[in-house]
C-alpha positions in Angstrom: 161.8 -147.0 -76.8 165.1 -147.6 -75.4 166.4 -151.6 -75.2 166.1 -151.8 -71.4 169.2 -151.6 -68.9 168.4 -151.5 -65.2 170.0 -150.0 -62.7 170.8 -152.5 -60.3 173.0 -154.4 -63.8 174.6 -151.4 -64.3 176.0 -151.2 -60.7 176.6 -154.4 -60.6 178.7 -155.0 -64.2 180.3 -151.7 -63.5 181.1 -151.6 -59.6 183.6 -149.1 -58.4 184.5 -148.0 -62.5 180.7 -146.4 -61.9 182.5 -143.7 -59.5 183.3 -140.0 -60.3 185.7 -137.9 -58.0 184.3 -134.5 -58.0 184.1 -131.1 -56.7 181.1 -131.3 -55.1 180.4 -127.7 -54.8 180.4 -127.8 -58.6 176.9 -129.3 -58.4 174.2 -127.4 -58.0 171.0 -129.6 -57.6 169.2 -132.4 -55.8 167.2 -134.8 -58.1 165.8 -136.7 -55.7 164.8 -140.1 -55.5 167.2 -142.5 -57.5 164.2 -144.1 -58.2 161.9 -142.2 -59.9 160.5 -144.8 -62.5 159.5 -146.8 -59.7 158.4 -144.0 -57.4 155.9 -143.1 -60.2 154.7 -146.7 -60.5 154.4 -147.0 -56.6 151.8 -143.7 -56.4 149.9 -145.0 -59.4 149.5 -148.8 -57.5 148.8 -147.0 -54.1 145.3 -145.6 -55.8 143.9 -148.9 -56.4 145.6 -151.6 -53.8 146.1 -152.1 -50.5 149.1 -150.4 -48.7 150.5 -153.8 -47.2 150.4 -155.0 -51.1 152.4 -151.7 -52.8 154.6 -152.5 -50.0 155.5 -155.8 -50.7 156.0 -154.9 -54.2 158.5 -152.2 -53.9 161.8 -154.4 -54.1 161.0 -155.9 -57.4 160.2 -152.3 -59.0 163.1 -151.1 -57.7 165.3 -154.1 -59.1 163.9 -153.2 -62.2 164.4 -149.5 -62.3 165.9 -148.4 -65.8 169.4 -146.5 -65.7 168.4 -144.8 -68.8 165.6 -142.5 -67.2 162.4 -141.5 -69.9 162.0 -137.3 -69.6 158.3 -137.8 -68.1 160.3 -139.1 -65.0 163.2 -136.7 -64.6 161.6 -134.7 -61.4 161.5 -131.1 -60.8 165.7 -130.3 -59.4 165.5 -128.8 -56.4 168.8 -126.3 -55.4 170.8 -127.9 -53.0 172.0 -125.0 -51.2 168.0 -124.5 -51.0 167.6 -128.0 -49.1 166.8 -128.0 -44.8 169.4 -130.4 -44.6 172.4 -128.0 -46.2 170.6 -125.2 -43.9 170.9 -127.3 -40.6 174.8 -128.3 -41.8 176.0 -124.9 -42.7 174.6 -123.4 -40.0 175.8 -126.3 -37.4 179.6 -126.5 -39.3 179.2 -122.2 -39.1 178.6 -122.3 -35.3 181.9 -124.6 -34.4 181.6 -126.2 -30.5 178.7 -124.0 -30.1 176.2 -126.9 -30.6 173.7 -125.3 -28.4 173.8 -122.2 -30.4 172.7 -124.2 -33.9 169.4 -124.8 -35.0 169.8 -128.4 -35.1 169.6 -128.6 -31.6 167.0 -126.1 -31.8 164.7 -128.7 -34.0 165.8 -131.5 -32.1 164.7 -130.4 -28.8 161.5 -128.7 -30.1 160.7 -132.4 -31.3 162.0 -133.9 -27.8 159.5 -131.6 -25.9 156.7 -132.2 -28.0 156.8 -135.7 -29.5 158.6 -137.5 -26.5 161.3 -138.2 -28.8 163.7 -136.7 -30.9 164.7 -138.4 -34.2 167.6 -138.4 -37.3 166.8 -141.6 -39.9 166.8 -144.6 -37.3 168.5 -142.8 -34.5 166.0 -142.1 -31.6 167.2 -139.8 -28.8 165.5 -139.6 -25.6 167.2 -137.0 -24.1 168.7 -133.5 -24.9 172.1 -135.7 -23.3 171.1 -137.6 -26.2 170.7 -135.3 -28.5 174.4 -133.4 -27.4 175.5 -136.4 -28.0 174.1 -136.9 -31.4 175.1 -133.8 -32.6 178.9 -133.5 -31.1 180.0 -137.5 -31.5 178.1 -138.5 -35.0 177.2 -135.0 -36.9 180.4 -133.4 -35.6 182.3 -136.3 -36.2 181.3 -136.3 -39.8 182.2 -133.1 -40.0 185.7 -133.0 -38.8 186.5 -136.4 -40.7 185.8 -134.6 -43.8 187.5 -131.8 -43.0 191.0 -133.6 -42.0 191.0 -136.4 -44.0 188.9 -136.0 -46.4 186.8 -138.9 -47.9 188.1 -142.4 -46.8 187.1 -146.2 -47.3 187.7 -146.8 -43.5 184.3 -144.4 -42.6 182.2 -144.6 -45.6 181.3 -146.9 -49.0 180.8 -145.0 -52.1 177.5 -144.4 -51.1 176.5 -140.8 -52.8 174.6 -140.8 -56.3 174.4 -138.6 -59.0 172.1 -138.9 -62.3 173.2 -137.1 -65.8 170.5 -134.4 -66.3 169.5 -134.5 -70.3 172.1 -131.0 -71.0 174.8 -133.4 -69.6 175.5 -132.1 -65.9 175.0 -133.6 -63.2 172.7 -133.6 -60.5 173.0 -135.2 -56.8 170.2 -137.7 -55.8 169.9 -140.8 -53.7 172.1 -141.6 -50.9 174.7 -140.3 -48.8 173.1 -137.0 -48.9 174.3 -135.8 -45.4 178.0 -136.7 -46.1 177.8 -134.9 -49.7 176.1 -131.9 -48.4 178.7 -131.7 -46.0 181.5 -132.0 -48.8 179.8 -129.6 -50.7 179.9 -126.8 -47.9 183.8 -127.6 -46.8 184.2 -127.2 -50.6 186.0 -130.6 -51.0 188.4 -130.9 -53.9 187.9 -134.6 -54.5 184.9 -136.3 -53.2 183.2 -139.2 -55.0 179.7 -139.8 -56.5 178.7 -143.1 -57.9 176.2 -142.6 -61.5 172.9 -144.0 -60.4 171.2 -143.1 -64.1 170.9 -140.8 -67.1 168.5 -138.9 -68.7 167.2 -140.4 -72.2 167.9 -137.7 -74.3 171.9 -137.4 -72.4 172.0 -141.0 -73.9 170.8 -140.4 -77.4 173.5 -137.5 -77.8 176.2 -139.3 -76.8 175.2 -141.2 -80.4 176.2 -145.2 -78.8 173.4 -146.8 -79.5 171.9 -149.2 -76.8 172.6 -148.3 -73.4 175.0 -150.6 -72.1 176.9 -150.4 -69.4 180.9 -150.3 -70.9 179.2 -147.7 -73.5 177.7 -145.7 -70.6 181.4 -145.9 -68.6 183.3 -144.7 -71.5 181.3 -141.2 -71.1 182.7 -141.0 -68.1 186.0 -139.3 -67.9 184.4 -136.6 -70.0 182.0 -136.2 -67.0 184.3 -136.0 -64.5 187.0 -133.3 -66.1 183.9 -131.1 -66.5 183.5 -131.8 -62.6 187.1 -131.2 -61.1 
């Protein structure tokens, strides 16, 4: 068994050197969670205890989630292109002004009329004004900002992950999925990723020993020509 190195150390010792400017067309796949140790763990705890107590038990797994990620935990890659969420984009960037016309608004009103409420992560709309509103001022927004400027500090952190499948490409997971799939479908040159984690047997080719984290960021520059 790998010496242990978690991912929350590796973010911190390696900050913004963790970050890869890609093509993000160039990847093909979602992992999914950035957490799948933990995720496992979780499912397994919610068989024999309480909800409320899993619950309270999720931010110390997570702070312990290895970078280095064993093969029984690397999930099933799901194609991104395959995803609702790059469906709903293409088709919303595809239709231009015509928000009424995309199948976002579709969804979202189908969800206002039945459920009261319409809904996108923590945003709660009310209305279909609302929901215009939504789609023109924050998804459109998005959209344009990428388009003209391209990625920049001033709207976003480094916020989207990517993991090191165990043939050495790379796979999106984790956050900033909206903002990537949105890069991915303009066909970006440069957008960037930050490395969440690795699979273990990416690691054991590389032929460094322990994982540690100015070992893992020397294999970087190698991953991101392969990505540009």
């Amino acid at each position: 068994m790998m010496p242990n190195l978690t991912q929350r150390s590796f973010r911190r010792d390696a900050g913004d050197r963790a970050v890869l400017w890609i093509r993000p067309a160039l990847i093909d796949h979602h992992f999914g969670t950035k957490w799948p140790v933990g995720k496992a763990r979780i499912a397994q705890l919610n068989r024999w205890l309480p909800k409320p107590i899993v619950n309270a038990m999720r931010p110390g797994l997570k702070k312990r989630e290895p970078f280095i990620i064993p093969a029984a935990h690397f999930a099933k890659r799901t194609p991104i292109t395959q995803e609702a969420r790059y469906k709903l984009l293409k088709d919303f960037i595809s239709k231009g002004d015509a928000i009424h016309d995309t199948q976002w608004h579709a969804k979202l009103t189908e969800e206002l009329h039945t459920q009261g409420v319409a809904r996108h992560k923590d945003i709660a709309m009310r209305s279909t004004a609302e929901i215009e509103a939504f789609l023109r001022e924050y998804v459109g927004g998005l959209v344009t900002s990428l388009r003209t400027t391209g990625f920049s500090r001033d709207v976003s952190s480094f916020e989207s992950m990517v993991v090191v499948n165990a043939d050495g490409t790379l796979s999106k997971t984790g956050s900033g999925n909206h903002r990537f799939a949105i890069a991915h479908i303009l066909q970006l040159e440069r957008y960037p990723v930050v490395l969440a984690g690795a699979h273990e047997d990416w690691w054991r080719a590389q032929n460094l020993g322990a994982p540690q984290t100015d070992r893992i960021l020397s294999c970087l520059p190698a991953l991101q020509d392969r990505y540009s």
